[in-house]
C-alpha positions as YAML, in Angstrom:
chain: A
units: angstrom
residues:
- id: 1
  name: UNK
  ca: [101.08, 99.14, 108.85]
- id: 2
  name: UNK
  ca: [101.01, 101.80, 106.17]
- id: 3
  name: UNK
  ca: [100.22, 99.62, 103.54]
- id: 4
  name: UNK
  ca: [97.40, 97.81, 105.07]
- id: 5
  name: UNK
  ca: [96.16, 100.21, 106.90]
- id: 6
  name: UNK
  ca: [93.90, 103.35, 105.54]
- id: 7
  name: UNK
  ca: [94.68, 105.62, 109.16]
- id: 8
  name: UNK
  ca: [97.65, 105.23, 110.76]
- id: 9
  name: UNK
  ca: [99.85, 107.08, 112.99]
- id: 10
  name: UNK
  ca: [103.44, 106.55, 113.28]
- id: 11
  name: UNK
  ca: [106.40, 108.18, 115.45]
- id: 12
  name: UNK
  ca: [110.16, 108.60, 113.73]
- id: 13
  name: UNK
  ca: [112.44, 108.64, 116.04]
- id: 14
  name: UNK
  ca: [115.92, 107.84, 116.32]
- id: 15
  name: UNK
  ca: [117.40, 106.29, 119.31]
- id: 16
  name: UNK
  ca: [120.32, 108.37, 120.51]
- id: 17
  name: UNK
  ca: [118.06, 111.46, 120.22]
- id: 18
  name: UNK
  ca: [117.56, 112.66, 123.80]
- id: 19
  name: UNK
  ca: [114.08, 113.92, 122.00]
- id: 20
  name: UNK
  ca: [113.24, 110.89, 120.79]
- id: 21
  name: UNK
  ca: [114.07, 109.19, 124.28]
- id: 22
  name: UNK
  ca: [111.23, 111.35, 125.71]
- id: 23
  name: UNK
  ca: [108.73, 110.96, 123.20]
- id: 24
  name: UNK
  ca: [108.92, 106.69, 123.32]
- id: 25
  name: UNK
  ca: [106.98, 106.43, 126.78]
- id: 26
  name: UNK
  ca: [104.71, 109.58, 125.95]
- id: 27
  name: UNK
  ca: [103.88, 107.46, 122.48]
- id: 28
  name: UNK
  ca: [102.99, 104.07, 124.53]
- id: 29
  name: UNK
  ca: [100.29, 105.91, 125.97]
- id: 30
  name: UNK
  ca: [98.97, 107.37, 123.08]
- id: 31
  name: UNK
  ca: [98.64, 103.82, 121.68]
- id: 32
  name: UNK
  ca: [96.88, 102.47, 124.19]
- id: 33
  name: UNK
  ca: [94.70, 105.51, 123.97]
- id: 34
  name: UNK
  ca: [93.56, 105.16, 120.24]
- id: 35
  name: UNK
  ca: [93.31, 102.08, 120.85]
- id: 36
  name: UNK
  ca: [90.26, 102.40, 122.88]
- id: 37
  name: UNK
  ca: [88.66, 104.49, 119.61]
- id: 38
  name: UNK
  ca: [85.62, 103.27, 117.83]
- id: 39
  name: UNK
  ca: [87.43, 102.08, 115.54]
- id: 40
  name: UNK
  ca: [90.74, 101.69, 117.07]
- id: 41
  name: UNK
  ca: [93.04, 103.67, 115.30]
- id: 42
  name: UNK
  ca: [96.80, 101.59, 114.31]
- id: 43
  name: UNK
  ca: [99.52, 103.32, 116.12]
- id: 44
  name: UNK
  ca: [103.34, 102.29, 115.05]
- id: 45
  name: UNK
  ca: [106.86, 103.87, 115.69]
- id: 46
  name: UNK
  ca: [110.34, 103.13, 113.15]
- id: 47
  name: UNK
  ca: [113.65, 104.03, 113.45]
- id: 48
  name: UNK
  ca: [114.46, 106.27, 111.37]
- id: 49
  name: UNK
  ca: [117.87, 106.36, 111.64]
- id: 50
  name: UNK
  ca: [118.18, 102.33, 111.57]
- id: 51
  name: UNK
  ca: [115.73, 102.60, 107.48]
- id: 52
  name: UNK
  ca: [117.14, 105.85, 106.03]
- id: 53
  name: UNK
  ca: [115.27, 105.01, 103.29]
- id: 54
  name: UNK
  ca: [112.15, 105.40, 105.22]
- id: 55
  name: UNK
  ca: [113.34, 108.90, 106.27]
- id: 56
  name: UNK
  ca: [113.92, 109.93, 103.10]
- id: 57
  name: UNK
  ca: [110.15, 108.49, 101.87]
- id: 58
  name: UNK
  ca: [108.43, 110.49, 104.49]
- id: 59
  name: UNK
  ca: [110.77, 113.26, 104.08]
- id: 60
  name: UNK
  ca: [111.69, 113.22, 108.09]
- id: 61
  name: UNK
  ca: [113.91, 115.95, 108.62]
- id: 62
  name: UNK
  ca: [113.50, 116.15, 112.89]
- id: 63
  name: UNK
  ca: [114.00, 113.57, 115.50]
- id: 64
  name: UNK
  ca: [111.09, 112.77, 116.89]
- id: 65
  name: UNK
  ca: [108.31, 113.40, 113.96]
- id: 66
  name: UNK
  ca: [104.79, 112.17, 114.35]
- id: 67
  name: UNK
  ca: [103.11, 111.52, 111.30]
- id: 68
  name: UNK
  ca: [99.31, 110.57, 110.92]
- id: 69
  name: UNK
  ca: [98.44, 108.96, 107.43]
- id: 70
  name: UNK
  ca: [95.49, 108.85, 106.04]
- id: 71
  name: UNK
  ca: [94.59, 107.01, 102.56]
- id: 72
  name: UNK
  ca: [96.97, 108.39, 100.17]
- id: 73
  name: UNK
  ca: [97.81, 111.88, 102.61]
- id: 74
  name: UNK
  ca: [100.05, 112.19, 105.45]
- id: 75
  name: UNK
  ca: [99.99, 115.06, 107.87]
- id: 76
  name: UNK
  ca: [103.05, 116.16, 110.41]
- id: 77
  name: UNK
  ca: [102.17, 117.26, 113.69]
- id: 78
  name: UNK
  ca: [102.93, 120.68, 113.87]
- id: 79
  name: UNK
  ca: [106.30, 121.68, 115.63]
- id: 80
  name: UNK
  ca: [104.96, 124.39, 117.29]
- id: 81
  name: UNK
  ca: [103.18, 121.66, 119.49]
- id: 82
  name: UNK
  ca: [104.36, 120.58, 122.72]
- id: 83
  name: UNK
  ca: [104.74, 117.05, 122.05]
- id: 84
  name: UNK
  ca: [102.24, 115.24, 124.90]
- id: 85
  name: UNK
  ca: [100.02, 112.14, 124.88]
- id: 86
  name: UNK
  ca: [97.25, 114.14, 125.44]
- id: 87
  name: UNK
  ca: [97.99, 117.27, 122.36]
- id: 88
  name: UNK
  ca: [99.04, 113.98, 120.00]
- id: 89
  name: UNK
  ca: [95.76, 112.06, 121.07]
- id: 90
  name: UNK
  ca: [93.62, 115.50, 120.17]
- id: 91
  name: UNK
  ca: [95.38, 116.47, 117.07]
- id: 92
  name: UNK
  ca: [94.78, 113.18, 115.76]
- id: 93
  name: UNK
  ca: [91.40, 112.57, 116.59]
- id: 94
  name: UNK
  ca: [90.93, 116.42, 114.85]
- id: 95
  name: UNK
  ca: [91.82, 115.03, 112.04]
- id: 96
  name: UNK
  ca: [90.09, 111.62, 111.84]
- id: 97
  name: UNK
  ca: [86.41, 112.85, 113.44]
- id: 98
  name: UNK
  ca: [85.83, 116.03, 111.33]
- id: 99
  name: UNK
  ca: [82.18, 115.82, 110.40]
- id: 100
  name: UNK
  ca: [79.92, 117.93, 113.08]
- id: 101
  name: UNK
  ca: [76.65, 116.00, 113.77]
- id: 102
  name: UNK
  ca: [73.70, 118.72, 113.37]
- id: 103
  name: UNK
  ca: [70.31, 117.83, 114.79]
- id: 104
  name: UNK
  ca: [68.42, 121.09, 114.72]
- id: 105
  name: UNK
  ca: [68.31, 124.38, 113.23]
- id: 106
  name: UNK
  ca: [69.97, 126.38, 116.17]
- id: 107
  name: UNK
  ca: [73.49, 123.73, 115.11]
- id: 108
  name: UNK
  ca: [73.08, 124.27, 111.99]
- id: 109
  name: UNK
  ca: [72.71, 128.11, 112.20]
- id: 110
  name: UNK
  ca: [75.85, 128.11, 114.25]
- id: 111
  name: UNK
  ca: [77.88, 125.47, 112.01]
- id: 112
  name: UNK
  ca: [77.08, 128.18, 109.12]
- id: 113
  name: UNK
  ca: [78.04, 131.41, 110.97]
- id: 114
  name: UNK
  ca: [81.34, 129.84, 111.84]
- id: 115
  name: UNK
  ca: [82.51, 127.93, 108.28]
- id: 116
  name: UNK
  ca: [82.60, 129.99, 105.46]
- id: 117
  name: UNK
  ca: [83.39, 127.02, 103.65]
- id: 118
  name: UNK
  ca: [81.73, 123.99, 104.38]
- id: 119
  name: UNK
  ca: [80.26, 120.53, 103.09]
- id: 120
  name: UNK
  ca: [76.93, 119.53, 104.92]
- id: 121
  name: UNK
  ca: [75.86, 115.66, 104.23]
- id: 122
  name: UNK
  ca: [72.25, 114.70, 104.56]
- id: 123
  name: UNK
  ca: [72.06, 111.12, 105.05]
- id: 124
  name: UNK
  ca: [69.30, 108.65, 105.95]
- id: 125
  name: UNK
  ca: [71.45, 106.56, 107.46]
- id: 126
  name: UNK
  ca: [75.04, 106.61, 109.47]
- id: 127
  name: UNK
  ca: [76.09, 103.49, 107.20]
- id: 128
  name: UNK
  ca: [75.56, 105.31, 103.80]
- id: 129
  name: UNK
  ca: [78.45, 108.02, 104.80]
- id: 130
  name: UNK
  ca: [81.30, 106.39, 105.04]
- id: 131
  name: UNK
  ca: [82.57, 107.74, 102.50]
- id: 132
  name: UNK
  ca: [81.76, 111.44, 103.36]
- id: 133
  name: UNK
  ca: [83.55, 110.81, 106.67]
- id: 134
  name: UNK
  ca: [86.69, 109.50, 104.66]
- id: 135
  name: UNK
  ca: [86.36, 112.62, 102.31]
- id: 136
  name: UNK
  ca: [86.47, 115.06, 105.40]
- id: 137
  name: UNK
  ca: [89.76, 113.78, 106.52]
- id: 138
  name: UNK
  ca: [91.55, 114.79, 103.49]
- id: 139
  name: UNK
  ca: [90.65, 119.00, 103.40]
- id: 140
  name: UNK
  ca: [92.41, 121.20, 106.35]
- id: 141
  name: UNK
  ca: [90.15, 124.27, 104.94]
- id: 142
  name: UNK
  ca: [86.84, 123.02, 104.52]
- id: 143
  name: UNK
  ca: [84.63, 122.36, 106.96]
- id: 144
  name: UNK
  ca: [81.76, 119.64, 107.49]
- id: 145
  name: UNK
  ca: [78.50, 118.48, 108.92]
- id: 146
  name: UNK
  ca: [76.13, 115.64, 108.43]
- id: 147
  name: UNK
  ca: [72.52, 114.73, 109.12]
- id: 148
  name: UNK
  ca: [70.97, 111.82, 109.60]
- id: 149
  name: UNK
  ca: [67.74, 110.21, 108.73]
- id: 150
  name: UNK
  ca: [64.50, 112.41, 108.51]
- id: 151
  name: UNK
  ca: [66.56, 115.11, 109.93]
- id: 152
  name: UNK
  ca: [68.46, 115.42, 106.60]
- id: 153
  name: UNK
  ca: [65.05, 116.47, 104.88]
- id: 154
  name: UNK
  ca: [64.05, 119.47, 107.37]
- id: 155
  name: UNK
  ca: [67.85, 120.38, 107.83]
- id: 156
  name: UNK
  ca: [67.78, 120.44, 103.67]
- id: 157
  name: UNK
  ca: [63.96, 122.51, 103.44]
- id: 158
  name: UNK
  ca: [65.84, 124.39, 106.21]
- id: 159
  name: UNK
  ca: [68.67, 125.60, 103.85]
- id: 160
  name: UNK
  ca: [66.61, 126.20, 101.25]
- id: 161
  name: UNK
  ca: [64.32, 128.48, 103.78]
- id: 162
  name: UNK
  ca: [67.80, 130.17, 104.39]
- id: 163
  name: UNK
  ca: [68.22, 131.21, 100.34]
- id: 164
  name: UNK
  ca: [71.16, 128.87, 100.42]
- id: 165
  name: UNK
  ca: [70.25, 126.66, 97.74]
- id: 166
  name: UNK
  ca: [67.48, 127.04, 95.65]
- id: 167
  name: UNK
  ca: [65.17, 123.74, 96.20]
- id: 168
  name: UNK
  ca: [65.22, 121.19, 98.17]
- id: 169
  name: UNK
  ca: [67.07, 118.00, 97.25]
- id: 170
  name: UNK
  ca: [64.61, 115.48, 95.72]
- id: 171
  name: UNK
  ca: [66.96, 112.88, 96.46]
- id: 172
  name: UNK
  ca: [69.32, 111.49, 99.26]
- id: 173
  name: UNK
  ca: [72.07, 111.09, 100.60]
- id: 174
  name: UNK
  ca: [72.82, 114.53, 99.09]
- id: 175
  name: UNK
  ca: [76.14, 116.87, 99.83]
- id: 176
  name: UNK
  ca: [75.34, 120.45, 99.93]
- id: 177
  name: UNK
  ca: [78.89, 122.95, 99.50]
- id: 178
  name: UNK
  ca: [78.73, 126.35, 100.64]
- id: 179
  name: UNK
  ca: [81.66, 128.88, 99.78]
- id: 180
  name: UNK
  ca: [81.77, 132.64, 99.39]
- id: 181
  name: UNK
  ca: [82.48, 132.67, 95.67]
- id: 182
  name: UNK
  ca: [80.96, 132.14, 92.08]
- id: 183
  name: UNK
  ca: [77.61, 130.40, 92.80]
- id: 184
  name: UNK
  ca: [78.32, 130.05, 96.37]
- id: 185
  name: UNK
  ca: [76.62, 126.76, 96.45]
- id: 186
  name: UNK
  ca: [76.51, 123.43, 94.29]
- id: 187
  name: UNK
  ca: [74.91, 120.34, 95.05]
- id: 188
  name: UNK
  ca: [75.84, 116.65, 94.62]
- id: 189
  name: UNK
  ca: [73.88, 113.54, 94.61]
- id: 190
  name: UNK
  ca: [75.81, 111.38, 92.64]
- id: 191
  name: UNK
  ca: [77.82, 108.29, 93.63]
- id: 192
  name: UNK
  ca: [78.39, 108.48, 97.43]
- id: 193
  name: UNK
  ca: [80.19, 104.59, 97.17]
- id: 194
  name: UNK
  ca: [83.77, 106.04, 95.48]
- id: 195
  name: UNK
  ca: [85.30, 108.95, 97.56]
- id: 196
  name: UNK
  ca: [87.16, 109.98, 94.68]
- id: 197
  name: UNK
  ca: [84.38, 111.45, 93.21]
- id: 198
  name: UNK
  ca: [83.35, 113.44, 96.62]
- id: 199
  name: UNK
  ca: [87.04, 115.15, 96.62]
- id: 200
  name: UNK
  ca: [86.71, 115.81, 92.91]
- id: 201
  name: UNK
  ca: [83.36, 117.55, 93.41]
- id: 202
  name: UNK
  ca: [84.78, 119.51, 96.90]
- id: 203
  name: UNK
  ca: [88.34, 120.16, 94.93]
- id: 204
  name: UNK
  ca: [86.66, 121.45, 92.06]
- id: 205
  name: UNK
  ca: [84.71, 124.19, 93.88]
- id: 206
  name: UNK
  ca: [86.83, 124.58, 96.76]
- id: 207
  name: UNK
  ca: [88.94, 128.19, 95.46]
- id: 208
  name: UNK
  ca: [86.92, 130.63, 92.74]
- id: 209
  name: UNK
  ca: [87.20, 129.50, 88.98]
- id: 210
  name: UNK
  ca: [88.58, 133.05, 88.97]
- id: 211
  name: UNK
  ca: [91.13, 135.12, 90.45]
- id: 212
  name: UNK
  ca: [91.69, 138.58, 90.14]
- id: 213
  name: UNK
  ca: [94.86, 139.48, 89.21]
- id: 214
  name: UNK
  ca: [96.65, 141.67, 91.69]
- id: 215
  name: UNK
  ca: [100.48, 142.45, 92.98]
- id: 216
  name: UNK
  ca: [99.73, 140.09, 95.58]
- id: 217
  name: UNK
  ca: [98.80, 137.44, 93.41]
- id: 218
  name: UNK
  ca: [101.21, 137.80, 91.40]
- id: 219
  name: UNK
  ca: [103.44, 136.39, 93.98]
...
């Protein structure tokens, strides 16, 4: 499952953990829940106490732990969560659907007053951002949005209108990043087909090129 798969969620468990015990039947439903995603979304459980060596891969230190992976990154659902079909189902659909459709200026006013730091994608069609969508599954602290079709050139004259780039994008698809430091802005048209090359361009720009040295970060 998590070699073939590129999103996956599995449960560790162990079976004489009371814990665990709950969280089987609670994890059945779940299944059959992401299952009904477009696309369906693999859902698989191991024993972790029957493959230590498993445990020790994914670094499983509680009985149960739900892990989602995604390409090359695996995220823990957070302990502080009460651990319920429904919470599971949400968290991971949080992290696989994090692109916010915008379709007018009002959305896209309100998508910027709430992310400091965000990626918006303006797209001619849903099929070119695949990529994009796989991109936004691997950053907890950025945010994104995405446009589609002729939409992607007002929503672009739109941001230029807003002083938050300085011309409009003469070609497409086109990511715009927003952030609150050095240019505040950057744009990138270049190959949309490798998402390596999206992360590179959000990971690059994604903190300030400089940081002022202080006691606190120093630390």
């Amino acid at each position: 499952l998590l070699a073939t798969e590129s999103i996956s969620a599995v449960l560790f468990y162990a079976p004489w953990s009371p814990y665990s015990q709950q969280a089987l039947p609670m994890w059945q439903v779940v299944a059959e829940k992401l299952a009904l995603s477009n696309p369906p979304i693999p859902v698989g459980q191991i024993d972790a106490a029957k493959y230590p060596e498993v445990r020790v891969k994914h670094e499983i230190i509680a009985n149960p732990t739900i892990k989602l992976f995604i390409d090359e990154e695996a995220f823990e659902f957070p302990l502080q969560e009460e651990r319920t079909w429904a919470n599971a189902v949400n968290w991971i659909n949080e992290r696989t659907n994090r692109e916010q459709v915008v379709t007018n200026t009002e959305e896209m006013d309100a998508f910027l007053d709430e992310n400091p730091l965000a990626v918006i994608g303006l797209f001619m069609s849903e099929r070119d951002s695949q990529m994009f969508k796989k991109t936004s599954r691997h950053f907890d602290d950025v945010s994104f949005a995405v446009t589609y079709g002729s939409n992607s050139r007002e929503m672009a004259q739109y941001l230029v209108k807003l002083g938050k780039i300085a011309d409009t994008p003469t070609r497409f698809p086109t990511l715009v990043m927003l952030y609150q430091h050095d240019e505040k802005a950057a744009v990138y048209d270049g190959d949309m087909g490798d998402y390596h090359k999206v992360d590179q361009f959000i990971l690059s720009r994604r903190v300030p090129m400089v940081t002022e040295f202080s006691a606190e970060t120093a630390d």
